[in-house]
N, C-alpha and C positions, 0 to 999 in steps of 0.2 A: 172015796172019790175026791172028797177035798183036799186031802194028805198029797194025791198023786198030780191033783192043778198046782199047789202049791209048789211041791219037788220040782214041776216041770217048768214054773215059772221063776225060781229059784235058779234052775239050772240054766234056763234066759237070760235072767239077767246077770249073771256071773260068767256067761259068754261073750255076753257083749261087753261085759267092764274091761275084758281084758284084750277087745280089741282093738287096737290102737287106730285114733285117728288119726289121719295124715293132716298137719296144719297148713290150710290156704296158702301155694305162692306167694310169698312178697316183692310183685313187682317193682322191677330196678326204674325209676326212669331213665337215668343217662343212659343204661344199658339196654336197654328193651323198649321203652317207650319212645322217645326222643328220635332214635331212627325209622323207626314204625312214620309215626309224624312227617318227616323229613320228606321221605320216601314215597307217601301215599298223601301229605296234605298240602304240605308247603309248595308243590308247584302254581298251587291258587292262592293258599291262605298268607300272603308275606307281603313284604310292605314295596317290591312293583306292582302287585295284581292282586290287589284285597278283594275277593272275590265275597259278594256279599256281607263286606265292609268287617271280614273277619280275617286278623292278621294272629297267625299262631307261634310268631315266632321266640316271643318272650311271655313268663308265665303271666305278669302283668296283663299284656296285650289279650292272652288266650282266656283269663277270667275276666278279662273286660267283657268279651265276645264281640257278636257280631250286629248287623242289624235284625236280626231278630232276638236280639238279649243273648243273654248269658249262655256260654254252650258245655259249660262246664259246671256241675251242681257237685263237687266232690262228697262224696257219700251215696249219691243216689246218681247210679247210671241209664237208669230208665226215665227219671228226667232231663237227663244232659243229654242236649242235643246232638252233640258230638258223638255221642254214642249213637242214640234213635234211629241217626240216616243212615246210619249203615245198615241198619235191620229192614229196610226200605227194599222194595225191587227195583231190579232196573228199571222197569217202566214208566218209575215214580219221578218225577222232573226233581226233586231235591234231594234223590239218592246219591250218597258220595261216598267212597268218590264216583265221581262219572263217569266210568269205563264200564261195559257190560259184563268184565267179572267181580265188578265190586271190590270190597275186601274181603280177604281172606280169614275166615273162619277164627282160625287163631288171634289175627291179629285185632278181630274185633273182641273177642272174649280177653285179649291180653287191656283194650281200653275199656273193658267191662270191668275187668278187677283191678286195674289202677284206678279209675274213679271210686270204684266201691272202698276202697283203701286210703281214700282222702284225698287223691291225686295229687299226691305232692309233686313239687317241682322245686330243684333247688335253687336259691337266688341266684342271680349271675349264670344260669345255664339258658343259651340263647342257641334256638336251632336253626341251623345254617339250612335254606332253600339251594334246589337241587342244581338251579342255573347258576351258582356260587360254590357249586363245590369243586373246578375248576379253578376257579381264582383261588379258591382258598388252601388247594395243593400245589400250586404253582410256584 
């Protein structure tokens, strides 16, 4: 009985050694975060209409946060605020963004794993608000 737990746990775990694990995304910011951002934050978050005195358009600025502190705890996204209100209902008055379909599934698990990843942002990359992207193709 013991020979046949053992073989069979042997046989376990030499199934699983050899199953490969797929290693976590490494979200891009320029590529995948930054427009995410752009797109869903910065029609409030920027420096004509600091909404809740939270301007996201520079990394400085976005770890500075807002008036309720910090909304970025890079490593932990279930501290960072930034993340939190998105898991909010609509019903909730500081669910964001404020449209009643929220964000989109993806694109909050995409701000879930770039915080979890240290949320880097590279110096000098400043994200253009959506009323400027007009002038800035022009």
């Amino acid at each position: 009985m013991k020979l046949k737990f053992f073989s069979a746990m042997t046989a376990l775990l030499g199934f699983a050694s050899c199953m490969q694990m797929e290693p976590p995304h490494q979200v891009d910011f320029v590529t995948e975060v930054k427009p995410l951002l752009e797109t869903r934050c910065l029609e409030c978050h920027q420096h004509h209409y600091v909404c809740a005195g939270l301007n996201l358009e520079t990394k400085k600025l976005a770890m500075k946060g807002g008036r309720s502190g910090a909304v970025i705890i890079p490593g932990s996204p279930h501290q960072s605020l930034l993340y939190k209100v998105l898991l909010l209902g609509h019903e909730s008055p500081v669910a964001m963004p404020p449209t009643p379909e929220g964000m989109e599934q993806e694109g909050a698990q995409l701000l879930h794993d770039w915080i979890q990843q240290g949320a880097t942002w590279p110096e000098n990359t400043r994200l253009v608000p959506p009323q400027e992207w007009k002038k800035k193709h022009s």
